[in-house]
N, C-alpha and C positions, 0 to 999 in steps of 0.2 A: 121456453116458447114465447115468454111476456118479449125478453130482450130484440126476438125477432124482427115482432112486430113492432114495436119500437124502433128497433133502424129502419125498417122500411118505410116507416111513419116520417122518420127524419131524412131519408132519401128522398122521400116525393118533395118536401117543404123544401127542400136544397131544387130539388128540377125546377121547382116553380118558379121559385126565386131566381132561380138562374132565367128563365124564361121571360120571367117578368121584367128585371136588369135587360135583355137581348131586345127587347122591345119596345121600352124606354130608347133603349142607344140608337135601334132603328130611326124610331119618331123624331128623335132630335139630328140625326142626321138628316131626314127628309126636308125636313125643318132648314137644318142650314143649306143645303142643296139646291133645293126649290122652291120651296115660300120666299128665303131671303133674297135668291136672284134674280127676282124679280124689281126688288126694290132697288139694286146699283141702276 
């Protein structure tokens, strides 16, 4: 039953991360899209 909840524990920390990465890439694309086009 321990091992279960243990992957599940380690599934959520994987979505997050993965989440968190997705939304980092977001920001810095926005980033170069349209804060920087401004500046050319």
């Amino acid at each position: 039953m321990e091992s279960r909840k243990d992957n599940k524990l380690r599934y959520n920390i994987a979505i997050a991360i993965v989440y968190i990465i997705g939304i980092i890439l977001l920001l810095q694309l926005f980033n170069l899209q349209i804060v920087n086009r401004t500046r050319i």
